[in-house]
C-alpha positions in Angstrom: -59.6 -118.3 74.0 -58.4 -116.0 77.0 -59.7 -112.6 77.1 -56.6 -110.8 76.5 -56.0 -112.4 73.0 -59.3 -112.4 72.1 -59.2 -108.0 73.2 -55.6 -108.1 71.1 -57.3 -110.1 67.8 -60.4 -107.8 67.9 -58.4 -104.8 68.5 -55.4 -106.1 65.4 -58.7 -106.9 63.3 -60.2 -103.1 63.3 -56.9 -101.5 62.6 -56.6 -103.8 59.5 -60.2 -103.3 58.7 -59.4 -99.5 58.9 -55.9 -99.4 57.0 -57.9 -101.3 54.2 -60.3 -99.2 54.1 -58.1 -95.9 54.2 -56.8 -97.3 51.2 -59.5 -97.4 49.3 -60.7 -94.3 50.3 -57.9 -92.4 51.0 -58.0 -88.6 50.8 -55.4 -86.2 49.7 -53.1 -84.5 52.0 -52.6 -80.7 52.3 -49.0 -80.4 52.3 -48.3 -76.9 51.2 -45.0 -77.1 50.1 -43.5 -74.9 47.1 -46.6 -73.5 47.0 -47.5 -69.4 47.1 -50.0 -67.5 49.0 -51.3 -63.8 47.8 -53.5 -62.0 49.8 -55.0 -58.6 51.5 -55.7 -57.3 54.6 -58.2 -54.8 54.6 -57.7 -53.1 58.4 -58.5 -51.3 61.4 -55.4 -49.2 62.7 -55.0 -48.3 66.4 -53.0 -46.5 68.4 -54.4 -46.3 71.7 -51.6 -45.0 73.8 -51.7 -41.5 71.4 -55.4 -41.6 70.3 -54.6 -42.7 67.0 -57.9 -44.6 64.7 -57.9 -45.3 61.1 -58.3 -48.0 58.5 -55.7 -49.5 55.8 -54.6 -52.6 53.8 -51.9 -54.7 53.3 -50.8 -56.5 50.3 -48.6 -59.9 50.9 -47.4 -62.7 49.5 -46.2 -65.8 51.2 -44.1 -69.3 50.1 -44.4 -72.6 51.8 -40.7 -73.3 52.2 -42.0 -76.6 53.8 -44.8 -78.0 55.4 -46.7 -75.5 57.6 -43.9 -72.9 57.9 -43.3 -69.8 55.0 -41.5 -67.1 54.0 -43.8 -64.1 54.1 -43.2 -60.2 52.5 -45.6 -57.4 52.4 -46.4 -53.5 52.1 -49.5 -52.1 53.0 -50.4 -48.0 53.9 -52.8 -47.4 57.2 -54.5 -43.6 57.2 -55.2 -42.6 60.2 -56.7 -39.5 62.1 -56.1 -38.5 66.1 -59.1 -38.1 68.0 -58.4 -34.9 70.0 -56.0 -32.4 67.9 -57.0 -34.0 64.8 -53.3 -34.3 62.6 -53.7 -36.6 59.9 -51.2 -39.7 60.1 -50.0 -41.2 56.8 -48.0 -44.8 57.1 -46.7 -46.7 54.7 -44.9 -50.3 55.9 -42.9 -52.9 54.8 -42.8 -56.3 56.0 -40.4 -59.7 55.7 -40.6 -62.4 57.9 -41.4 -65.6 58.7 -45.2 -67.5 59.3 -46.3 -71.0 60.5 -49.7 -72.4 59.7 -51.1 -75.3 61.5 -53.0 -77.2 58.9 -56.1 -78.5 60.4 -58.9 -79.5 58.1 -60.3 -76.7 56.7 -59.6 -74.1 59.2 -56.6 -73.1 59.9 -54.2 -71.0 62.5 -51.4 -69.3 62.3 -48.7 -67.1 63.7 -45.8 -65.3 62.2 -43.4 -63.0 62.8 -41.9 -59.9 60.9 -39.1 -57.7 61.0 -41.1 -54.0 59.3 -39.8 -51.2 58.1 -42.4 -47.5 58.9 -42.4 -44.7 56.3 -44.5 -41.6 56.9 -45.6 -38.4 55.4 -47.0 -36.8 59.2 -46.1 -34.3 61.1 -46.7 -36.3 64.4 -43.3 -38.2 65.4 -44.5 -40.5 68.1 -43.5 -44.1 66.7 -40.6 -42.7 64.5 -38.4 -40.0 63.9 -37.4 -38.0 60.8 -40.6 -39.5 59.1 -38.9 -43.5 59.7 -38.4 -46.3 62.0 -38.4 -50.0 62.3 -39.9 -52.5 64.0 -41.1 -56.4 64.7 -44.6 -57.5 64.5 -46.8 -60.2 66.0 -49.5 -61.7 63.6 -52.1 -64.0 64.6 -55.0 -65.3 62.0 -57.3 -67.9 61.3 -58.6 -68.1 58.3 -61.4 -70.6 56.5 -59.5 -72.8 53.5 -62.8 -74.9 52.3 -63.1 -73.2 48.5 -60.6 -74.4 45.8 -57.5 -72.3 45.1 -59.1 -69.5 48.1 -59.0 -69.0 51.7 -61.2 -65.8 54.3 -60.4 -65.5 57.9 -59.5 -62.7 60.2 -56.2 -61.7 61.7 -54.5 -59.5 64.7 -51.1 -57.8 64.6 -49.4 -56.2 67.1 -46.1 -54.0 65.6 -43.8 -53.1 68.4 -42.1 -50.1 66.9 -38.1 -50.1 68.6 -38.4 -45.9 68.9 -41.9 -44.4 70.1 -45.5 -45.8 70.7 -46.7 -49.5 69.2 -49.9 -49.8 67.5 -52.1 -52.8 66.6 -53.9 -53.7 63.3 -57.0 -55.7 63.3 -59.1 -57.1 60.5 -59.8 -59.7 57.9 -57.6 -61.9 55.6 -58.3 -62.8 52.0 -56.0 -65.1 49.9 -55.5 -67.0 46.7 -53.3 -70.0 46.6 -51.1 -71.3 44.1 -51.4 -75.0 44.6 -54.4 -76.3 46.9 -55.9 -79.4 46.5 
């Protein structure tokens, strides 16, 4: 038999031997459609460009619209303190957006985009004025899916606020899901 057949036999042989054996032991697939997503993000707040430190959490909930790519609300309140002068900073924030998760095993990425509302009870104006703006955010997260129904990662968002000074939230992610495995 030439070589070339014989490489081509061999090589037509393993893929059957594999598709057999895929069906036999076939695992199923995370698709995450029509499913929901309820989590918290417990935070670090930062403001560096004003001095501005504190801690927060959000509260969100997300729904797989289809494979990979949700619709995503939230609301979370970030106390904060500045460094020099010492004013107290009180936000409160609303989210809706967008987010797309790349399914890979049991880690997985993810980015998403939000258009946020900013609500606060400070004196200091130097993201918004008359105590509200808007904004859009930039999250980023990976976060650990391997235990039935719950998922633990850590996350980044950077809120570019359309009036003043943008800030950045940093922390970790923990989530329940409505329809995994």
């Amino acid at each position: 038999m030439n070589p070339i057949c014989l490489r081509l036999t061999r090589t037509l042989a393993i893929v059957l031997a594999m598709t057999a054996l895929s069906a036999f032991c076939g695992r199923e697939v995370l698709a995450l459609e029509g499913d929901w997503e309820l989590g918290a993000l417990p935070a670090a707040f930062m403001m560096p460009s004003t001095d501005i430190y504190g801690a927060g959490a959000e509260l969100y909930a997300r729904y797989d619209v289809i494979d990979g790519l949700s619709l995503n609300i939230g609301a979370g309140f970030y106390g904060a303190q500045q460094t020099v002068i010492k004013h107290s900073l009180g936000l409160y924030t609303l989210r809706a957006g967008i987010f797309y998760a790349l399914d890979v095993l049991q880690w997985v990425p993810g980015i998403g985009i939000n258009l946020s509302a900013l609500f606060s009870e400070s004196q200091m104006m130097y993201f918004h004025r008359e105590g509200h703006g808007m904004g859009i955010d930039f999250d980023l997260y990976v976060q650990y899916r391997g235990i039935r129904h719950f998922g633990i990662g850590i996350f980044a968002s950077y809120h570019l606020v359309f009036i003043d000074a943008d800030y950045i939230t940093a922390g970790l992610t923990i989530s329940w899901y409505s329809g995994m495995f």
